[in-house]
Phi, psi and omega in degrees: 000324177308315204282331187288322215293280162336321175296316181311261222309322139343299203286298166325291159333324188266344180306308210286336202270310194319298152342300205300295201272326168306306184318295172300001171277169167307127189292149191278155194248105164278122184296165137261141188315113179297112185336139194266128172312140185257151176334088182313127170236135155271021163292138202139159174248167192199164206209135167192186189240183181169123192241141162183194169248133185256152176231135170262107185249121246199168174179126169236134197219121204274171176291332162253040177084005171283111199228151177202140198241146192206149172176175221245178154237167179191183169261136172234173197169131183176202160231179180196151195210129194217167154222156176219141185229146157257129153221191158076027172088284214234327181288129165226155179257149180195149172247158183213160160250112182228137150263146177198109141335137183248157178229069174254093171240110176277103164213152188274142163275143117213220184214143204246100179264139166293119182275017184253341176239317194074036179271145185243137181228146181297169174198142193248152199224147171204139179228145161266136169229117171296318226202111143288092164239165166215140160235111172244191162226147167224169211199107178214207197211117180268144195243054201050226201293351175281132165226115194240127175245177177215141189240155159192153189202209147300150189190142176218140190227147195236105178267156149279072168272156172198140165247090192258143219178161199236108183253185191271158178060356158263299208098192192304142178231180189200056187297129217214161153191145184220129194238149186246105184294110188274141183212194165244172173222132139237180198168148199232122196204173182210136178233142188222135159285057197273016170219153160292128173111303188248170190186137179239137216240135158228138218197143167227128174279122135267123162268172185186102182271002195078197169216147178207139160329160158178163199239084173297139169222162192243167148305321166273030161093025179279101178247158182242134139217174171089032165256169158227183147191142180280152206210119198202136177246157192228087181254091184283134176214137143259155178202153179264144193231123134192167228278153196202000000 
């Protein structure tokens, strides 16, 4: 019993040193888990420019059936202010407002008849489109910070026509009249998210203005009528957005 008695006391002894010496290590050291990123979205609304080039593909056509197709390139260049929500994981829907100035000058050679004699004279026929807007809605397939889309709406253009020509016994005239066309746009782009906050878009527009009658006038009482003519834009732009 003596002997059990000492083992017992042995075994305590080595629990308390055991004890003893764990109290003195060092507390062990927990990492912490790093925060979970949170999910890129493009929901949101955004303000931006947008610079490029444009093409004018034009076709005027007279009352006695006679057409000529004709255009120009230029520059555009303005802003645009949109929104977009994602859903369904990766889709996002959005709408945009875009205004640009144009430097787009079309112009033609032909000739210009009197319908009352039918007498012919040259003429330079010319048209400016000034002035580019749209209102679309798009649809688009996000790629994390990549977004590619297709766009389409409404579209408005400030046309300038003038036809100028020398008829005999008056001299040079120059009969003119300027109007604003409502047409449609589509168009396909990629937007890249490279900062928080911004983002840059590359894109191509179709315009399409229909085709319509118009009427010139001179101050001196010189009028052109009975064309008609169609009018389609070609724009490629990039541009910068940001997003708030």
């Amino acid at each position: 019993m003596v002997r059990f008695a000492l083992i017992g006391a042995g075994l305590l002894s080595i629990v308390g040193v055991v004890d003893a010496a764990a109290a003195d290590l060092p507390a062990r050291m927990y990492a912490k888990a790093p925060p979970l990123l949170a999910a890129f979205s493009w929901t949101g609304c955004y303000i931006g420019g947008h610079v490029g080039g444009a093409f004018a593909d034009d076709r005027i056509n007279s009352a006695f059936g006679t057409s000529s197709t004709f255009g120009s390139s230029g520059v555009v260049g303005g802003g645009q202010i949109g929104c977009d929500y994602q859903f369904a994981s990766a889709w996002v829907v959005g709408v945009e407002g875009r205004a640009a100035g144009s430097s787009l000058k079309s112009s033609n050679p032909g000739t210009a008849t009197n319908l009352v004699t039918g007498a012919t004279v040259p003429s330079q026929f010319t048209v400016r489109n000034d002035f580019l807007a749209s209102a679309t809605a798009r649809l688009g397939y996000s790629a994390d910070n990549w977004l590619f889309y297709a766009r389409g709406g409404a579209a408005w253009t400030n046309e300038k026509i003038d036809e100028a020509f020398a008829p005999p016994l008056i001299g040079p005239v120059d009969p003119s009249a300027t109007t604003t066309r409502t047409g449609w746009t589509v168009g396909a782009g990629a937007e890249w998210m490279f900062a928080p906050h911004w983002s840059t878009t590359l894109e191509y527009n179709y315009y399409d203005f229909g085709t319509h009658g118009f009427t010139l006038t001179d101050p001196r009482g010189v009028t052109v009528s009975g064309l008609t003519l169609k009018d389609t834009i070609h724009a490629v732009t990039v541009g910068v957005n940001y997003r708030f």
